[in-house]
C-alpha positions, 0 to 999 in steps of 0.5 A, a space after each residue: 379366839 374361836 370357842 366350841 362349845 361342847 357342854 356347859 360348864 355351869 352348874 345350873 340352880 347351883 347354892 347360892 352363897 351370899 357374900 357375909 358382911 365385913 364387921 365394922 368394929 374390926 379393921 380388915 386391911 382388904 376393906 378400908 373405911 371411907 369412900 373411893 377417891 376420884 383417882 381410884 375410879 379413873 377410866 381404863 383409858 383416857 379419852 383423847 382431846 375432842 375436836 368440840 365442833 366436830 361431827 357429833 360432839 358431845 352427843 350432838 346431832 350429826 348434821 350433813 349439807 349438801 350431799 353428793 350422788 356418791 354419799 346419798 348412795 353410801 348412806 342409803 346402803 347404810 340404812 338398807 343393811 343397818 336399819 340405822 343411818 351408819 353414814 352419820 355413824 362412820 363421820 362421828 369419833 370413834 371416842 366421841 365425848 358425852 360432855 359434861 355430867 348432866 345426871 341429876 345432883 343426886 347421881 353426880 355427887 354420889 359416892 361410893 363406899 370402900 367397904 366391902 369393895 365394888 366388885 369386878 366386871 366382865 363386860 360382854 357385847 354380842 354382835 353380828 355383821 354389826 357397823 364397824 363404827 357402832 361396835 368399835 364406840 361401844 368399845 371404846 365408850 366402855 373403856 373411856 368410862 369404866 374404871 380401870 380397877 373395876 373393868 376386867 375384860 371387854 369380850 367381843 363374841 361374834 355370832 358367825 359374822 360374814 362381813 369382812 371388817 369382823 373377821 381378821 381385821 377386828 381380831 388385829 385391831 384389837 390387839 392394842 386394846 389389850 384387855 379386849 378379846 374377840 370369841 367367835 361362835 362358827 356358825 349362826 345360833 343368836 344371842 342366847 347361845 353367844 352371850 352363854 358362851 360369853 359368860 363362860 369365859 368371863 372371869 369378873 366377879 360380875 357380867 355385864 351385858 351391853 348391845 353392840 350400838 350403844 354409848 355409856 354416859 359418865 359414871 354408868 358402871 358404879 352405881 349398877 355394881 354398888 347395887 349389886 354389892 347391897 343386893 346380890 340377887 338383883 338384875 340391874 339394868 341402867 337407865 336406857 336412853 336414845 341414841 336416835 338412828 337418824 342422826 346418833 343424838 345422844 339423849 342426855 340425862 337431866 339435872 331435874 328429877 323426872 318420872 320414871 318408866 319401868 318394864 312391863 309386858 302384854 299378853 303377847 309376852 311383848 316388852 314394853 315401857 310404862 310410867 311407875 306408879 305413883 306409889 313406887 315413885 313415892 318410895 324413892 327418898 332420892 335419884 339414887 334410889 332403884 326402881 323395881 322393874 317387872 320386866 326388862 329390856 334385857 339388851 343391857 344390864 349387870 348380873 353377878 356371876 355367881 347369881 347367874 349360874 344360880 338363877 339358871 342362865 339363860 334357857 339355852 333350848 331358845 333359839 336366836 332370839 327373843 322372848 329370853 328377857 321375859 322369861 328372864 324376868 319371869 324367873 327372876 322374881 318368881 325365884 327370889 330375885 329382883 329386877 331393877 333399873 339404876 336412874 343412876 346408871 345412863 346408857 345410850 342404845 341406838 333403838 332401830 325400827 326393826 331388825 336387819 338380821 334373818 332368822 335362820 330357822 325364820 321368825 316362828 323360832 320366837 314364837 317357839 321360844 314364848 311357848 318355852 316360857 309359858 310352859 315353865 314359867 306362866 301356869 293356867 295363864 299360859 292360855 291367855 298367851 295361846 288365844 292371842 298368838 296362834 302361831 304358838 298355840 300350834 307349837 304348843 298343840 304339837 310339842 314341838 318347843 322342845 325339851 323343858 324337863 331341865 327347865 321345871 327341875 330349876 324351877 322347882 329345885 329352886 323352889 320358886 313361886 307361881 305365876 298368881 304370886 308374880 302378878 298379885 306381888 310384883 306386877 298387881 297394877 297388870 290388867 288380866 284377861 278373864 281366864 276362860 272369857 265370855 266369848 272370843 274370836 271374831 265379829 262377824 257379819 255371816 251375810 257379808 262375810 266381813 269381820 269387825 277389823 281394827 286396822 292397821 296400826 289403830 293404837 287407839 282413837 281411830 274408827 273400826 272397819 269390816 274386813 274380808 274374815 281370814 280366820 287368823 286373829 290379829 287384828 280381828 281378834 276380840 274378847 266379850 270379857 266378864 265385864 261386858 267390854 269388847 277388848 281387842 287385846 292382843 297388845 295395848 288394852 283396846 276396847 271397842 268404844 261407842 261415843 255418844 252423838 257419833 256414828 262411827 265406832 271407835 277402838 280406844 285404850 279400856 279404862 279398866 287397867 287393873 287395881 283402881 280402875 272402872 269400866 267406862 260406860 261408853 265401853 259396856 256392849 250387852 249382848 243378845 243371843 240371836 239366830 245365827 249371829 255369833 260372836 
């Protein structure tokens, strides 16, 4: 099914009607008491018998002895296109069983209420020029494991794909899975514009968005439509876990409670991962319960659709990709709702070293899509974001992100808090650059003409260098901060570092982090102002 998307059809920042609770002194015959049975939560498909020492089974490594010329080729050409090893991919079955549930007790045994229902889901995998045995498992993993009365559809939508094996024959293909349907975007606009239009063709009560290369453990589709029964206006995203690019090893969840990560983000306005702190974690009385998230990877996750609309969907000027799970999460909380990642919930998701897809536009497009964010949703903050990337600070200068005018109505129309709010109520264990630092730029040495570098690829522990200066940032960027520390921040928190007894000077993670937290004395530089040597 091909789709033009002329003009949306959402009403952007629409009235929010929460569904009202059913009594529980009054029998509603649509409503029963007690809890789903087994059999009401069988999957829309069974899973057929499994070969158990076939290539990959039960989320096992692949494993290949001796390889001919003519497959050391085939997998080569596989990792040059994929960025994954789709020769281990293409061995193992299309159905390929996780196995036995490994998930804690907690999650194994949990059950679900009757009342009110689990709500219907609409699940949507955008790809482009994606393997055919990484979209068709994700597919069939979602039908061997979502319950048949919860599971509407599954929409394929197709970002202007060129490969042969996504055009006809996937649309023939999919013909016996009968609640599967291909849309296709005719030409490249990246993820945001496909999922938009997958959204707006779903007919759950739920969306459901699943990247094009992941596998869905037993029981992930419940607890994240449960949650979103209790707490309409939360985000849920399932625990994610490795599918390794090497071998497709499924990591498969424990039976022992375990700390848990949750989402964050840099003052690049990059994703990250980072352990919840202890105080979160002391809040959950059990596995079950949600982990409240600042920010989220957002290639995996369940929405209402209603919410959807009402939260403003995505920024539909970003183009291709990137930044749009920021944004997200930014306007999220910053709106009334909340982001939260179900342990319950497991998903596995091949994590490649890096993308095998072109920018039709080239990267800065991502860089333009940051400015958009930080413009609506960040304040004074935003220029935090601008000293760090000056790529963006010229989009910014210039205006050239695009029209924002429909993005500040939601935010206000919607009423939503300011940036100061996010970071003291949701994120206060986030360290902030000073507003306006002391100084920042480059050390440079004016007779040498070099400037203190940390290096390539020095996340802590490793000595600095002097580098020719290029004038560019990076990785000879610093800020002299109201505390008298040398942070290299364009990322990690690095602080320029003087151990004593050692001459050459380090860059390690600063102590100071935020609430808590104090500055190490091997990480204060006081600074005397002398001719011609600046900062």
């Amino acid at each position: 099914l091909s789709v033009r998307r002329e003009q949306s059809f959402y009403q952007i920042g629409a009235p929010l009607h929460l569904p009202s609770e059913h009594g529980t002194n009054s029998f509603d015959p649509r409503c029963p008491p007690g809890f789903y049975s087994i059999d009401e939560l069988q999957p829309h498909l069974e899973r057929p018998l499994q070969d158990p020492e076939g290539p990959g089974a039960y989320g096992r490594p692949f494993v290949m002895g001796r390889m001919t010329p003519a497959e050391i080729r085939e997998k080569q050409d596989g990792l040059t296109k994929n960025c994954f090893n789709q020769f281990a991919s293409d061995r193992i079955s299309l159905h390929r069983s996780l196995g036995n549930d490994t998930r804690h007790p907690d999650c194994a045994g949990q059950r679900f209420r009757r009342c009110p229902p689990l709500p219907t889901t609409s699940v949507i995998i955008v790809f482009h020029n994606e393997a055919w045995s990484t979209l068709l498992r994700t597919v069939y993993s979602v039908l061997h494991t979502a319950p048949a009365s919860l599971l509407t559809e599954i929409l394929l939508v197709d970002d202007a794909s060129t490969d042969d094996h996504l055009k006809s024959r996937l649309d023939e293909y999919v013909l016996q899975l009968k609640i599967v349907r291909v849309l296709r975007q005719r030409e490249r606009k990246g993820l945001i514009t496909a999922r938009l239009l997958g959204a707006q063709m779903a007919q759950g009560e739920i969306l459901t968005f699943l990247d094009a290369h992941c596998e869905c453990f037993n029981g992930w589709l419940e607890p994240l439509l449960a949650r979103i029964v209790e707490k309409p206006t939360a985000v849920v995203s399932p625990d994610i876990v490795i599918i390794d690019q090497n071998n497709m090893k499924f990591a498969k969840p424990l039976a022992t409670a375990r700390a848990r990560n949750r989402g964050n983000f840099d003052w690049s306005l990059v994703f990250g991962w980072e352990q919840i702190p202890e105080e979160d974690q002391k809040r959950r009385k059990n596995e079950t319960y949600p982990v409240r998230t600042p920010t989220f990877a957002g290639g995996l996750f369940s929405i209402s659709k209603t919410y959807f609309e009402h939260i403003g969907t995505y920024d539909d000027k970003m183009l291709i990709w990137g930044g749009e799970n920021v944004e997200m999460s930014f306007r999220v909380w910053q709106c009334g709702g909340q982001l939260e990642i179900i342990p319950c919930s497991v998903v596995g998701h091949i994590f490649r070293s890096k993308s095998p897809h072109t920018f039709p536009k080239g990267r800065s497009v991502i860089a333009r899509n940051q400015v958009r964010l930080a413009e609506v949703w960040m304040e004074d903050y935003k220029q935090i974001f601008y000293r760090r990337n000056k790529k963006a600070a010229t989009i910014a200068k210039e205006n050239t992100y695009g029209d924002i005018s429909e993005r500040l109505k939601l935010k206000e129309r919607l009423s939503c808090k300011n940036f100061t709010w996010y970071l003291h109520n949701v994120y206060p264990e986030a360290y902030v650059p000073d507003l306006t630092p002391v100084m920042f730029g480059a050390l440079r040495n004016s007779g040498s003409k070099t400037c203190l570098d940390v290096g390539e690829k020095n996340k802590g522990g490793k000595p600095v260098i002097l580098y020719t200066c290029h004038n560019m940032g990076g990785n000879q960027y610093f800020e002299y901060t109201s505390h008298q520390e040398l942070r290299h921040n364009i990322g990690k928190q690095l602080c320029l570092h003087a151990t004593p007894g050692v001459v050459l000077v380090s860059i390690k993670l600063c102590r100071l982090k935020g609430k808590g937290t104090t500055v190490a004395p091997e990480q204060v530089w006081h600074f005397t102002p002398v001719c011609n040597m600046t900062l």
